[in-house]
TORDOMAR-150994 format. One record per residue: residue in three letters; x, y, z negated of N, C-alpha, C in turn. Coordinates in nm, 3 decimals, padded with zeros to 5 digits. Example, Ala and Ser with C-alpha at 12.3 -4.5 7.8 and 13.67 -1.06 7.14 Angstrom:
! residues 2
+------+---------+---------+---------+---------+---------+---------+---------+---------+---------+
: type :      nu :      nv :      nw :     cau :     cav :     caw :      cu :      cv :      cw :
+------+---------+---------+---------+---------+---------+---------+---------+---------+---------+
:  ALA :  01.319 : -00.569 : -00.780 :  01.230 : -00.450 : -00.780 :  01.320 : -00.330 : -00.780 :
:  SER :  01.285 : -00.225 : -00.708 :  01.367 : -00.106 : -00.714 :  01.290 :  00.003 : -00.787 :
+------+---------+---------+---------+---------+---------+---------+---------+---------+---------+
END
This chain:
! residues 87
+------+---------+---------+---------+---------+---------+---------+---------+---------+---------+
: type :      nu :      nv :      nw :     cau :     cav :     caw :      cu :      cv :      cw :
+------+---------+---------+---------+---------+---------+---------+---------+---------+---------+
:  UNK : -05.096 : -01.890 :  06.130 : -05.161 : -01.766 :  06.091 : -05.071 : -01.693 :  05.988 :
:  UNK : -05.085 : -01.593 :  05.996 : -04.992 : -01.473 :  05.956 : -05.034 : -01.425 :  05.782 :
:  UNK : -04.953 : -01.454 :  05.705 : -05.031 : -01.404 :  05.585 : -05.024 : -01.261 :  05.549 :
:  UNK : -05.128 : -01.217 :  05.559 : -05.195 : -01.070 :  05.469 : -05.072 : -01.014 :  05.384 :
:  UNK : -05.039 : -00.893 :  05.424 : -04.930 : -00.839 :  05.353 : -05.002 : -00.787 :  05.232 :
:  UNK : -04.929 : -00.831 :  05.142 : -04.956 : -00.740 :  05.011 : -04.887 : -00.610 :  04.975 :
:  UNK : -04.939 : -00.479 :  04.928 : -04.879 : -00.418 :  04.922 : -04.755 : -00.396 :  04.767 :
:  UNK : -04.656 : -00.379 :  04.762 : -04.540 : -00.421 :  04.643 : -04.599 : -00.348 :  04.538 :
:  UNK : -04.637 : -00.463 :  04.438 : -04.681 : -00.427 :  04.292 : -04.590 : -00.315 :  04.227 :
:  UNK : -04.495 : -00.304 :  04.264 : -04.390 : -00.214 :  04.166 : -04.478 : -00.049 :  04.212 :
:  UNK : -04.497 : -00.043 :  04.336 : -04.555 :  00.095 :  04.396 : -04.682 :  00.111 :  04.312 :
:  UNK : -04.800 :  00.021 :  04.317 : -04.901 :  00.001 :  04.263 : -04.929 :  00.007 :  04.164 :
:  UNK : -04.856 :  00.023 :  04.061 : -04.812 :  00.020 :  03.930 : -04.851 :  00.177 :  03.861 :
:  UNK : -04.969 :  00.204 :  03.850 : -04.980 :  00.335 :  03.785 : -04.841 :  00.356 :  03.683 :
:  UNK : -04.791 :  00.520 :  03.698 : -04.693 :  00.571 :  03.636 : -04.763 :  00.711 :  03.574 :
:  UNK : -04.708 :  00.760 :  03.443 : -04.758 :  00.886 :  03.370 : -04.668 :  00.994 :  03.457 :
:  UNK : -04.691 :  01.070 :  03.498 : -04.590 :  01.204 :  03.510 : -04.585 :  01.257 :  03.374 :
:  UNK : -04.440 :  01.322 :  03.380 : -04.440 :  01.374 :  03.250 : -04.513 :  01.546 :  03.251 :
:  UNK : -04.521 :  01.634 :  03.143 : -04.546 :  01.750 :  03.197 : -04.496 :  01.856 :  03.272 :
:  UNK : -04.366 :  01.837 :  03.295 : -04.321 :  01.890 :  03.448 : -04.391 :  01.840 :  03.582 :
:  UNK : -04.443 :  01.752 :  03.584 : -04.441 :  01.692 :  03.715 : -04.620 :  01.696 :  03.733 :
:  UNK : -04.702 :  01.713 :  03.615 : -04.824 :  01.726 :  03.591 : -04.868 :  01.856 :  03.642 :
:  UNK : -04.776 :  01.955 :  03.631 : -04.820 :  02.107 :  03.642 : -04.888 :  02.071 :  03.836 :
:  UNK : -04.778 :  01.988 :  03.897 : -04.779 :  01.952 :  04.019 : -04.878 :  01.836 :  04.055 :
:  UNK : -04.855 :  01.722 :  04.024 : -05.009 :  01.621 :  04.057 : -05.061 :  01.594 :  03.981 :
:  UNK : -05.117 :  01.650 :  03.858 : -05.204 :  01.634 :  03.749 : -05.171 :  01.525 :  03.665 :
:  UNK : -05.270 :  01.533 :  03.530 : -05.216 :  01.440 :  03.439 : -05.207 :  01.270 :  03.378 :
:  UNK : -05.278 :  01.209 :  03.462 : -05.351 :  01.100 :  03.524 : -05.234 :  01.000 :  03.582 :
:  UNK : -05.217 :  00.873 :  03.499 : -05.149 :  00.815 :  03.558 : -05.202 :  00.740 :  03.734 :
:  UNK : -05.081 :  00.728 :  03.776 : -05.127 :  00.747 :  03.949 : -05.024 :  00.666 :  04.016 :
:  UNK : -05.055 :  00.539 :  04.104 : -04.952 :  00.479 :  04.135 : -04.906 :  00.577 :  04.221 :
:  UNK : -04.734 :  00.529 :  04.226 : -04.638 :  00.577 :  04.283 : -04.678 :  00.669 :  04.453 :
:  UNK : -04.745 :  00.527 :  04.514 : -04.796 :  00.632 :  04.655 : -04.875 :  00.704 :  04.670 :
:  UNK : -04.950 :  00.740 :  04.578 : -05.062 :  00.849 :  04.581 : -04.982 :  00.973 :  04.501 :
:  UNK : -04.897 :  00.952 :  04.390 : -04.840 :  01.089 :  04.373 : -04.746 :  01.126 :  04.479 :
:  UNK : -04.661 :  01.037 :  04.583 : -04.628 :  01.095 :  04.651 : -04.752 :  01.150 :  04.763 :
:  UNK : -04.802 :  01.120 :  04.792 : -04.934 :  01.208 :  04.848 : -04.964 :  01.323 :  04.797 :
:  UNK : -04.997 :  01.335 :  04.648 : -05.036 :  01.495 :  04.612 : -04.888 :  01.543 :  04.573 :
:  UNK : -04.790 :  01.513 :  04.600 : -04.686 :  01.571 :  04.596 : -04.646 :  01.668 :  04.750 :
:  UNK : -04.714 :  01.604 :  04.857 : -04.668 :  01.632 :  04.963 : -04.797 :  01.732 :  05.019 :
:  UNK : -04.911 :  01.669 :  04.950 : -05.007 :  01.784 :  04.946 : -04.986 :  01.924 :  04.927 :
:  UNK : -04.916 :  01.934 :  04.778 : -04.893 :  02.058 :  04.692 : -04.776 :  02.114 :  04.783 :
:  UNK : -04.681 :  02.046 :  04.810 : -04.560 :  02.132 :  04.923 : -04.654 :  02.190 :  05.050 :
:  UNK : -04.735 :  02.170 :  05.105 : -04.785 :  02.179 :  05.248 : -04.879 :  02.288 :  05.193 :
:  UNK : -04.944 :  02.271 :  05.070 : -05.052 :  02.393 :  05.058 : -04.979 :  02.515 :  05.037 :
:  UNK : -04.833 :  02.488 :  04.994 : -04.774 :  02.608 :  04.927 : -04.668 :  02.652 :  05.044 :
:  UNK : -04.650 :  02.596 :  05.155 : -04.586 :  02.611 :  05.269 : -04.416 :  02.627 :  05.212 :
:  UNK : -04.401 :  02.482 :  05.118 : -04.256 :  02.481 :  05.039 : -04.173 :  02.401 :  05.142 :
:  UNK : -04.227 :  02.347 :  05.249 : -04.106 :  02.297 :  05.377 : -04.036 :  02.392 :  05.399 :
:  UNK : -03.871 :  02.364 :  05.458 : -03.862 :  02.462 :  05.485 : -03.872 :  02.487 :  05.622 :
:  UNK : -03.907 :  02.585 :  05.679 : -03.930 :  02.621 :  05.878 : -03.818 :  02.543 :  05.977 :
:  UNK : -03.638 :  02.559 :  05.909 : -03.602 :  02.500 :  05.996 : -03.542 :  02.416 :  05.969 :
:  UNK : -03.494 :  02.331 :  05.848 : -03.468 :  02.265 :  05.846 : -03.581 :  02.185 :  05.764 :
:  UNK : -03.633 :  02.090 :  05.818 : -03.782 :  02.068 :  05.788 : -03.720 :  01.910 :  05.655 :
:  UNK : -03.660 :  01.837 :  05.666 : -03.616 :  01.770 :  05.573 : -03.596 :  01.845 :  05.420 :
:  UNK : -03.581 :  01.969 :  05.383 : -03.562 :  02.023 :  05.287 : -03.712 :  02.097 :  05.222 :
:  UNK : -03.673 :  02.092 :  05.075 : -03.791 :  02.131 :  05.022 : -03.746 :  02.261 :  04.921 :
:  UNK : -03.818 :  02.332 :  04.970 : -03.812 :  02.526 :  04.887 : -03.911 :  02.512 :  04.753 :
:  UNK : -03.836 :  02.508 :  04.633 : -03.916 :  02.431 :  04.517 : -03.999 :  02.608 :  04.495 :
:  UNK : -04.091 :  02.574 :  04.461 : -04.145 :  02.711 :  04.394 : -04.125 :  02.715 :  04.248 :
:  UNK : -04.155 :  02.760 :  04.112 : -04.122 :  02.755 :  03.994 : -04.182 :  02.643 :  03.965 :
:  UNK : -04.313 :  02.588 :  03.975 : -04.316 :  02.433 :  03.896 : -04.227 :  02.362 :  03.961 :
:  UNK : -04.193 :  02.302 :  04.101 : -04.102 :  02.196 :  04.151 : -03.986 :  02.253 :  04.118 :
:  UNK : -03.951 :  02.350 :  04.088 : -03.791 :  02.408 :  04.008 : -03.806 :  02.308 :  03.899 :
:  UNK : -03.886 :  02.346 :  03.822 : -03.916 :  02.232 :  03.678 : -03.840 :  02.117 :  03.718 :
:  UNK : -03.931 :  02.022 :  03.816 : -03.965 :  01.884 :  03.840 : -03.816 :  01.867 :  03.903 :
:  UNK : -03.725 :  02.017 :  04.006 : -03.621 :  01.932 :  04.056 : -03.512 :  01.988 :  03.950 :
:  UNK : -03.516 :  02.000 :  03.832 : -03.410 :  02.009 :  03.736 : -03.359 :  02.188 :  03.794 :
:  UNK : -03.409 :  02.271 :  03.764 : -03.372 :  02.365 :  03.846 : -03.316 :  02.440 :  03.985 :
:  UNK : -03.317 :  02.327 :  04.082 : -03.262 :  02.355 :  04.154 : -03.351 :  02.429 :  04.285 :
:  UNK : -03.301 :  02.493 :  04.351 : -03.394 :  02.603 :  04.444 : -03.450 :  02.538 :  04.545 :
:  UNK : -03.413 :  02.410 :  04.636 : -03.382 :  02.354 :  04.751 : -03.351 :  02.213 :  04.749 :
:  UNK : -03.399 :  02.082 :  04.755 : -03.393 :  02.009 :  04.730 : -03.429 :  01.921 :  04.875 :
:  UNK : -03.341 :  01.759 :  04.958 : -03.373 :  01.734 :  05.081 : -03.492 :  01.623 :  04.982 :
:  UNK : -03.581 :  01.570 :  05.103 : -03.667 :  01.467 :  05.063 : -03.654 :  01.377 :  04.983 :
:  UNK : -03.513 :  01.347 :  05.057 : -03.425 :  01.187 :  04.952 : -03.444 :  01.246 :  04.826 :
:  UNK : -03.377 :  01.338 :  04.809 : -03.331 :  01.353 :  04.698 : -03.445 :  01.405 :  04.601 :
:  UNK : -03.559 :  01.437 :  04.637 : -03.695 :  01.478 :  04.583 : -03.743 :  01.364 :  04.538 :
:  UNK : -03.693 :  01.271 :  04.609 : -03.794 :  01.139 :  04.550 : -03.732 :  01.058 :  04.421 :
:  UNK : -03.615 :  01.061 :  04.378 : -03.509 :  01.040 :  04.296 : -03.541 :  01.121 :  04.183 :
:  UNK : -03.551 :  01.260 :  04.212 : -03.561 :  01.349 :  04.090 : -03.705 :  01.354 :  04.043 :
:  UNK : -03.798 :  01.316 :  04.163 : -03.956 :  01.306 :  04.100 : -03.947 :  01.168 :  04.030 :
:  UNK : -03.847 :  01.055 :  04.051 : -03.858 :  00.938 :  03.962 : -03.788 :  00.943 :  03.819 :
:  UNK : -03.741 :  01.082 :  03.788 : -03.700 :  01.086 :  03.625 : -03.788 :  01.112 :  03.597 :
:  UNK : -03.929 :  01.189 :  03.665 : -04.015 :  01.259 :  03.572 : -04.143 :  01.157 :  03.546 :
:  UNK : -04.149 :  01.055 :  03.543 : -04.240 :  00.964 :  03.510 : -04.218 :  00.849 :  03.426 :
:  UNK : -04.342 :  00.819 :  03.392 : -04.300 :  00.746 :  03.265 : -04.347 :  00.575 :  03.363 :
+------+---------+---------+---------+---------+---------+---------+---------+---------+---------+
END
C-alpha cells in the first residue's frame, strides 16, 4: 500500500508578504500556495496576462512594486521576485 503523500511543509509554512506584495494578496500571513492563488487571481481579474505571449505578466502599478519596477515580467521569474517580498 501506497503511502499518502504529504504535501511539503516548506510550501505550508505560512509566510508575511511584505507591504508591496500586500497591496496585491492582502496582509495575512498565507502559505506559499494560496498566495500564489490570489496572486494569479489578481493577474486574471486585472487581465495582466499578456494576449500573446501568455507566459508573461503586464505588471500594473502595484505588481511594478512587487516586480522591482519592472513593466513585464515571465512566470519564472514572477515567482522569484514574489519570493523577496515575503517574510
Amino acid at each position: 500500500m501506497a503511502a499518502e503523500r504529504k504535501p511539503n511543509a516548506a510550501f505550508m509554512k505560512p509566510v508575511q508578504p511584505n507591504e508591496k506584495l500586500s497591496v496585491v494578496v492582502g496582509s495575512n500571513p498565507l502559505p506559499r500556495t494560496e498566495l500564489t492563488k490570489k496572486l494569479w487571481v489578481y493577474i486574471k481579474k486585472n487581465g495582466l496576462q499578456d494576449k500573446r505571449v501568455k507566459t508573461q505578466i503586464n505588471a500594473d502599478a502595484a505588481l511594478q512594486a512587487v516586480f522591482g519596477g519592472k513593466k513585464q515580467v515571465s512566470m519564472f521569474e514572477m515567482t522569484k521576485l514574489v519570493s523577496q517580498n515575503v517574510k
